[in-house]
C-alpha positions in Angstrom: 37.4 136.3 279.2 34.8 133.9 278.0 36.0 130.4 277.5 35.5 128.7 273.7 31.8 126.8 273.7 30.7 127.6 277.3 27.4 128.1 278.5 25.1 125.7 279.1 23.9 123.0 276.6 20.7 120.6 276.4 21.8 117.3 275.7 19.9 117.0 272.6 17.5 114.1 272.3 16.7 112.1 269.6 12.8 112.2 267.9 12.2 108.5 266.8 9.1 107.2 265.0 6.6 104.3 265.8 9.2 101.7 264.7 12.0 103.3 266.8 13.5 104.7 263.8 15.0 108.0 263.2 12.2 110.4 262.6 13.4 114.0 261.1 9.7 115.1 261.9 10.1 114.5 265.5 13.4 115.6 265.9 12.3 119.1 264.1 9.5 119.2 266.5 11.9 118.8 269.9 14.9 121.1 268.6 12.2 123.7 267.9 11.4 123.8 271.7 14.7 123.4 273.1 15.8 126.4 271.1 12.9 128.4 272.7 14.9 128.2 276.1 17.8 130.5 276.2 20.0 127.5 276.4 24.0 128.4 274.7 24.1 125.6 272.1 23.0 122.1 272.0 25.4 119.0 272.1 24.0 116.8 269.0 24.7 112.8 268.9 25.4 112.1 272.9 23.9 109.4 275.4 21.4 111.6 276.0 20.5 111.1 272.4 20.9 107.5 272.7 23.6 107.3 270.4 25.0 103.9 271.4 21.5 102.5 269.9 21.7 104.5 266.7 23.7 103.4 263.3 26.1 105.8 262.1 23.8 106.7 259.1 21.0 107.7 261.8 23.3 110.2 263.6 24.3 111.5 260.4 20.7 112.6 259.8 20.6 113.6 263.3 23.4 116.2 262.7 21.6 117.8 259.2 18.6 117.8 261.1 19.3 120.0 263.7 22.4 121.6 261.8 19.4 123.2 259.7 16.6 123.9 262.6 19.5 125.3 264.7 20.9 128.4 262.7 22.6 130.6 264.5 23.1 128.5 267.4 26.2 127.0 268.8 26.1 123.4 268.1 28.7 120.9 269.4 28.4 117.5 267.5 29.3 113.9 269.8 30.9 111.5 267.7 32.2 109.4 269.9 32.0 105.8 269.1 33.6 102.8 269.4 35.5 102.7 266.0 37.8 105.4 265.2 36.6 105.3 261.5 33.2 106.1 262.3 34.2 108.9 264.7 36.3 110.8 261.9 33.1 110.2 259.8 30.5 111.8 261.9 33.4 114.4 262.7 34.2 115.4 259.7 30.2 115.4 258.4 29.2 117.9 261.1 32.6 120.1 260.1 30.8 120.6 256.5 27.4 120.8 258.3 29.2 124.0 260.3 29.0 122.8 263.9 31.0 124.4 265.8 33.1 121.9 268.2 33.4 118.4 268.3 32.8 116.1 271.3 34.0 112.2 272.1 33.7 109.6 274.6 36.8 107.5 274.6 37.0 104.5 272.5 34.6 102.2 274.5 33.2 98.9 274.6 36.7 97.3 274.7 39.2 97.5 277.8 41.2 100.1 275.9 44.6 100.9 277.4 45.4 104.6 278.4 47.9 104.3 275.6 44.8 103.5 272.8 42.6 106.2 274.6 45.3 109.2 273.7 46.0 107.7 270.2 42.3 107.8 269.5 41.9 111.3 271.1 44.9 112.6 269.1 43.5 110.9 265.9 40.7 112.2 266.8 41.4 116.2 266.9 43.4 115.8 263.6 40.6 114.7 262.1 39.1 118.6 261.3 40.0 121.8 262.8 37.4 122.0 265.1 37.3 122.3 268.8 37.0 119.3 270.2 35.3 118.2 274.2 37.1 115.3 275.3 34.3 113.2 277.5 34.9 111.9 281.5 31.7 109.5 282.1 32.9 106.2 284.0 29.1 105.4 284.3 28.9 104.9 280.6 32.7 103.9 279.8 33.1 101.5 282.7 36.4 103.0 284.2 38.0 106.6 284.9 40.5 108.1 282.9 43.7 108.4 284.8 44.5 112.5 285.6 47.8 112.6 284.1 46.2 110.8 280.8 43.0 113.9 281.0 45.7 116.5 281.5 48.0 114.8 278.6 44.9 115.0 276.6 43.7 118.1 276.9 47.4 119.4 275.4 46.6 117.9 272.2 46.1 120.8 270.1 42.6 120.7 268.7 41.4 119.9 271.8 39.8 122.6 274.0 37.8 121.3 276.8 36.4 118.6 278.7 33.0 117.5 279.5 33.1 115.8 282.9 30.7 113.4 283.9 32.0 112.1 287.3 31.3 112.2 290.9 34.7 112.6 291.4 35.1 116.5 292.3 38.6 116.4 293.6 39.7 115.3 290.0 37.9 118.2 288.5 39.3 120.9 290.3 42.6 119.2 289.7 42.1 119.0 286.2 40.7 123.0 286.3 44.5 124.0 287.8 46.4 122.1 285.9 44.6 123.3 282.3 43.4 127.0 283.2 42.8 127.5 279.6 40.5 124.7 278.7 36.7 125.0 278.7 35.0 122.7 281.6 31.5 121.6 281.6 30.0 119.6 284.5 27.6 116.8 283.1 25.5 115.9 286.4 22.6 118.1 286.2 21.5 117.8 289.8 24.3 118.5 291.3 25.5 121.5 288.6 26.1 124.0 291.4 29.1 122.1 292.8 30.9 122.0 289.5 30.6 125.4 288.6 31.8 125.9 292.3 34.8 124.6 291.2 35.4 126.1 288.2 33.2 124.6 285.6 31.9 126.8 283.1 28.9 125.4 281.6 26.8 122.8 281.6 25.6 119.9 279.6 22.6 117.9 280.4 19.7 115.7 279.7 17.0 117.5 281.6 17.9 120.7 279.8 15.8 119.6 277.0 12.8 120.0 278.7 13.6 122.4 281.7 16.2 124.6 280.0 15.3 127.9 281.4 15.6 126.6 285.1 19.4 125.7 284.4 20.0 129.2 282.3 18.5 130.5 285.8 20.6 128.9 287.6 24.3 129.3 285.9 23.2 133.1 286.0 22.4 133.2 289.8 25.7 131.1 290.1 27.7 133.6 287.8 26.1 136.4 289.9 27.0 135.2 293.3 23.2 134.5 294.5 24.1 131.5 296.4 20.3 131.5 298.1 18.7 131.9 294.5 21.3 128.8 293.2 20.5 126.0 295.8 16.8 127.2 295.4 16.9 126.4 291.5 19.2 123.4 292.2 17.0 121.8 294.3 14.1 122.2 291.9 16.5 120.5 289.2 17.6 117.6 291.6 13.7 117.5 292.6 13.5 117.0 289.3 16.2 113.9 288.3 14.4 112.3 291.7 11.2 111.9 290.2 12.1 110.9 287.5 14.9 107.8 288.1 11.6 105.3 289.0 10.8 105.8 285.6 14.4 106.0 283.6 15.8 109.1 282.8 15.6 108.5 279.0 11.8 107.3 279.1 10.5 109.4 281.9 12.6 112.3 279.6 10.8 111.2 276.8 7.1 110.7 278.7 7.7 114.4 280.2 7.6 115.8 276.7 4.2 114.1 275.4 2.8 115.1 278.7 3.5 118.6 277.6 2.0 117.6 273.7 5.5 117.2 271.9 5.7 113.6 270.5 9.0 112.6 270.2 8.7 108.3 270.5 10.0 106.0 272.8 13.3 105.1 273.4 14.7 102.3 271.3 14.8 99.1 272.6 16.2 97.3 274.3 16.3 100.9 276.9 12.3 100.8 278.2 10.5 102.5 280.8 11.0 100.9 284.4 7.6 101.2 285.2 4.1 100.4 283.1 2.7 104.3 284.3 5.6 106.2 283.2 3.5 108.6 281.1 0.7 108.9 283.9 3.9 109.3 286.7 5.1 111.9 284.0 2.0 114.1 283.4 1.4 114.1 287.2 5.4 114.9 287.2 5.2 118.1 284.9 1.9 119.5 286.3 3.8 120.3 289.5 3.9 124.0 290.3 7.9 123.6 290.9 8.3 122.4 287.5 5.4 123.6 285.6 6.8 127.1 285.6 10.0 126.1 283.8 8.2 124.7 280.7 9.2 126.6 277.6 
């Protein structure tokens, strides 16, 4: 039996103008190639979108934006932030919009206790009566959820999955006995294969946007128990992340696309490109054979 939301997800981008503003124009242009990939659904408002440099009124748009290019598609809308009062906002926005789950960090920013985290979660699912993907990413909260708090969490009774963004794959396959029932998606793109190994059942990730069809490949060689044909296409993905870390994920992400003609604008400040050739590495990057042939 199919698990609620899974599949694999881009971690949808955010289009921004000259100014670094929220451009509707450049975000239409970007969902309409994602969408062309084969991809399960898109996860709308993340990191990936660079949500923790956006106002609450920007993600907002973000959510009608894509809520209206994305018919049909299974949409999960992050609205994690670091006030409870703006998550139940953009919540309960992308409820009306029809998205179809819901998706937080923790409350961040803050040392919150493990006690605050589960109010916030619980607050949190009550809010609408959508699904909602609880969030593991030390990298971007600063410290792991304890296990018994993730399993305690994923009780609640809105809440139907995790997204789990952690190196730490004993904790996941942990987490995958103790809640059988809840849908588990692996967040490290280059190394996807070894959390669907353990039980994950989709992904969610940044270089989907622009390499989609590789990862739909490579769940469905997974799924089909071509092991050969799932560390080829895994290696092509972590290939991928390699070339691109000199740069920055977000900007080299962001370069990637105008080297394939899709202006979507830089990422807002203060996140820039580590290097002054990001957009020559990147058009060098996406001409590769290896990659080329995963361009939508």
């Amino acid at each position: 039996m199919s698990k609620i939301l899974a599949g694999m997800h881009a971690a949808l981008m955010t289009g921004l103008d000259d100014e670094g503003g929220f451009s509707p124009d450049r975000q239409r242009a970007l969902d309409d190639y994602v969408l062309r990939q084969g991809l399960a659904g898109l996860y709308v408002g993340g990191s990936s979108g660079e949500s923790g440099l956006l106002g609450t009124d920007e993600l907002l748009a973000q959510q009608e934006v894509v809520a209206n290019d994305a018919k049909g598609t299974t949409l999960i809308a992050h609205v994690g932030a670091p006030s409870l009062r703006d998550s139940i906002r953009l919540a309960r926005n992308a409820a009306k919009l029809g998205y179809h789950g819901l998706s937080a960090l923790p409350p961040h920013s803050y040392p919150f206790t493990d006690a605050e985290i589960l109010a916030y979660y619980r607050d949190l699912q009550a809010a609408t009566d959508l699904p909602l993907i609880v969030y593991e990413v030390p990298v971007r909260t600063g410290r792991p959820i304890g296990f018994e708090v993730l399993v305690e969490v994923l009780g609640l009774p809105n809440v139907a999955g995790i997204k789990f963004t952690s190196n730490d794959m004993f904790k996941l396959s942990m987490l995958r006995r103790a809640r059988p029932d809840s849908t588990m998606f692996f967040g490290f793109d280059e190394i996807y294969l070894s959390g669907a190994v353990l039980g994950a059942d989709g992904g969610i990730g940044t270089t989907y946007n622009l390499l989609g069809k590789l990862y739909v490949a490579l769940d469905r060689a997974i799924r089909a128990g071509d092991l050969a044909q799932a560390q080829r296409l895994q290696t092509v993905s972590a290939r991928f992340v390699e070339a691109l870390l000199p740069i920055g994920v977000l900007p080299g992400m962001k370069a990637g696309f105008r080297a394939i003609g899709i202006e979507i604008g830089a990422t807002r400040a203060p996140m820039a490109a580590r290097t002054d050739d990001g957009d020559a590495r990147m058009a060098e990057i996406m001409a590769r054979p290896e990659f080329a042939e995963w361009v939508a």
